[in-house]
SERO-4910 file (N, C-alpha, C, O; in steps of 0.05 Angstrom, whole numbers):
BEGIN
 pado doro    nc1    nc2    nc3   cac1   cac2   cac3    cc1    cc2    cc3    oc1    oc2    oc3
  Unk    A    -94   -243   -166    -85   -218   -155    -70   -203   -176    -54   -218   -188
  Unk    A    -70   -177   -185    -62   -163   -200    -44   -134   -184    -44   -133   -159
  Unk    A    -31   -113   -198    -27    -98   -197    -43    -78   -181    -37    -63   -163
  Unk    A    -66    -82   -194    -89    -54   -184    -88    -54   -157    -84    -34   -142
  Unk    A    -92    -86   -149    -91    -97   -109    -69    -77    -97    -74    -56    -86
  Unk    A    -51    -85    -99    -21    -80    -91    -26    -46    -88    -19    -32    -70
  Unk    A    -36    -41   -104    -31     -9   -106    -55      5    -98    -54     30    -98
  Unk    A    -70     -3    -92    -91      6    -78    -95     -6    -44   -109      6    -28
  Unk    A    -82    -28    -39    -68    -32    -17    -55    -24      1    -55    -33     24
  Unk    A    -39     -3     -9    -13      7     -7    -27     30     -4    -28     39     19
  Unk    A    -42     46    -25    -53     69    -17    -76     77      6    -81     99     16
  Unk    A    -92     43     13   -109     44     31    -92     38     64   -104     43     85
  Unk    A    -80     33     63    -59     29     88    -45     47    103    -41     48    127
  Unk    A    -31     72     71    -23     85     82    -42    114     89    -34    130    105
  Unk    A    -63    117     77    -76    134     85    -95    122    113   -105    141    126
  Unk    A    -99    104    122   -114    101    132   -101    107    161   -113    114    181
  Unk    A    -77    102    158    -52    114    180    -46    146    181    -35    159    199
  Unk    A    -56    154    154    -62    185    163    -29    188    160    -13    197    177
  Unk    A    -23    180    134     19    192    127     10    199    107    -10    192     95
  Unk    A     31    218    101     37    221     74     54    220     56     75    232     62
  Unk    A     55    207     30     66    186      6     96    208     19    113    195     31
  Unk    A    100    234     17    127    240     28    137    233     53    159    222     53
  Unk    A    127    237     72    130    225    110    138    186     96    160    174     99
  Unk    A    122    178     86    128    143     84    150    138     66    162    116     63
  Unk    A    157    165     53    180    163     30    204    161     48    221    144     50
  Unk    A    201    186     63    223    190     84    229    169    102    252    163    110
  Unk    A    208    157    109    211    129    135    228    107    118    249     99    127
  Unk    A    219    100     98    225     82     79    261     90     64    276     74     55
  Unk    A    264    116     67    292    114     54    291    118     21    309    111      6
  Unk    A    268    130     14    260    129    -13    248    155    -29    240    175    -17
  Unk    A    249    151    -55    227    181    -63    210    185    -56    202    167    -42
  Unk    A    191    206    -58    164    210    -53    156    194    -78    145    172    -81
  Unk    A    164    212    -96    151    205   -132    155    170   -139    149    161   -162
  Unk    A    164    152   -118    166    120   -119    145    113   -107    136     92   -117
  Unk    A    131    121    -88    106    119    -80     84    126    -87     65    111    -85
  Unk    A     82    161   -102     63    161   -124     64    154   -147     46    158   -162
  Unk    A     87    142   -153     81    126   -185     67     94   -186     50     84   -201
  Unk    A     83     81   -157     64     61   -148     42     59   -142     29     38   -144
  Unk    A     33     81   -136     -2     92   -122    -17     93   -144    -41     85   -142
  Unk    A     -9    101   -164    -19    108   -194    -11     79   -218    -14     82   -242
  Unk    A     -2     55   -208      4     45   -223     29     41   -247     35     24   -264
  Unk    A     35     60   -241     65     62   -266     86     53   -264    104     58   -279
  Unk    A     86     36   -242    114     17   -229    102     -3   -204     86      3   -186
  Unk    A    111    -18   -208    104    -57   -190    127    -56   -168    151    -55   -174
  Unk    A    118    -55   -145    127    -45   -117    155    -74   -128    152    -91   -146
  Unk    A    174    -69   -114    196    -83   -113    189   -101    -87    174    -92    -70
  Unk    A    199   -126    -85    198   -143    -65    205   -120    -28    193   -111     -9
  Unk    A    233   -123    -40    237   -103    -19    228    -85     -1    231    -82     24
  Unk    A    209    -67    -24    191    -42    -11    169    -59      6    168    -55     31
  Unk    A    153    -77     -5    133    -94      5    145    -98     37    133    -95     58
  Unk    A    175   -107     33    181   -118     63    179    -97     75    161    -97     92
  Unk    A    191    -76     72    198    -48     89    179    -48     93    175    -55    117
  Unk    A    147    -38     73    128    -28     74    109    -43    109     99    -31    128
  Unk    A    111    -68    104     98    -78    122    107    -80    138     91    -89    154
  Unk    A    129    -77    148    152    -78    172    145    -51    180    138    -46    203
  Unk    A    145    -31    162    139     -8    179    109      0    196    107     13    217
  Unk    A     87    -15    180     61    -20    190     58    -36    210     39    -40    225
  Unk    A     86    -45    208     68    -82    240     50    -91    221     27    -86    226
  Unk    A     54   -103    199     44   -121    192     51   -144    182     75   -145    182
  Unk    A     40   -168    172     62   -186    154     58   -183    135     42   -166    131
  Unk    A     72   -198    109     69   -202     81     42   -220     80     30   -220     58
  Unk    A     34   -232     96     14   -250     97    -14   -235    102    -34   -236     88
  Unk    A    -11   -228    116    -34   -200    126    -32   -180    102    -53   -168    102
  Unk    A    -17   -173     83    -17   -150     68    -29   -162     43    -41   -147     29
  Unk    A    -28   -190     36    -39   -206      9    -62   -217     21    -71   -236      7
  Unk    A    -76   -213     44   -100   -223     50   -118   -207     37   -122   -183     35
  Unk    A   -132   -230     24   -152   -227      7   -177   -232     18   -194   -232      1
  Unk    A   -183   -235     35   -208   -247     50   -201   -232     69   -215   -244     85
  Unk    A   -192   -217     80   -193   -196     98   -216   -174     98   -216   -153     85
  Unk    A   -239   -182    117   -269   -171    104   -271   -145    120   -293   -134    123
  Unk    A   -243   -131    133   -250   -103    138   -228    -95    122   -236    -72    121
  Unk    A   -205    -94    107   -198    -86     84   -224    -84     56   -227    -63     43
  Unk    A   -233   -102     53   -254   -105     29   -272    -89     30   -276    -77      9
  Unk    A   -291    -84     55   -311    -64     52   -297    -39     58   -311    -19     54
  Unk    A   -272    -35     67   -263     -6     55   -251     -6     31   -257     13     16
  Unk    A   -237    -20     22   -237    -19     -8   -251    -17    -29   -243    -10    -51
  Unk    A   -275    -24    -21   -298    -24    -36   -311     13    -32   -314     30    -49
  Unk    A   -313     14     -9   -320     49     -4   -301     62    -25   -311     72    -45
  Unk    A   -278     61    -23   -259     74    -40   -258     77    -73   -251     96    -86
  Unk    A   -271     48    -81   -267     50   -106   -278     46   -116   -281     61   -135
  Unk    A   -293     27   -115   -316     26   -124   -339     46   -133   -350     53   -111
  Unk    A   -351     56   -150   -369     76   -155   -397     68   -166   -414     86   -169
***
């Protein structure tokens, strides 16, 4: 698992909830520009955010590093894949 996951994770989650990197900045207690630098790769989410992040989704940490999660994957794959 790398970086790219995490941040394309994060970007597929939160769009798919239909927020925006400012609205999740605001929920979170955080910048906007900390969420698009993460989104873009230019900074490795802090433990912390991960918890918030998924606490704010209803999700777990366990559910968020699922890798075999085969309706995350074929939308991930739509997304980025070209």
């Amino acid at each position: 698992m790398d970086k790219d996951y995490i941040r394309h994770k994060v970007y597929y989650i939160r769009n798919s909830k239909k927020i925006s990197a400012r609205n999740l900045s605001l929920e979170l207690g955080m910048s906007s520009e900390y969420i698009n630098q993460l989104e873009s790769g230019k900074l490795t989410p802090s433990v912390d955010f991960l918890i918030n992040f998924c606490n704010y989704f209803n999700i777990t940490l366990g559910e968020f590093f699922d890798v075999d999660n085969k309706y995350f994957l074929t939308a991930f794959f739509t997304l980025f894949v070209f």
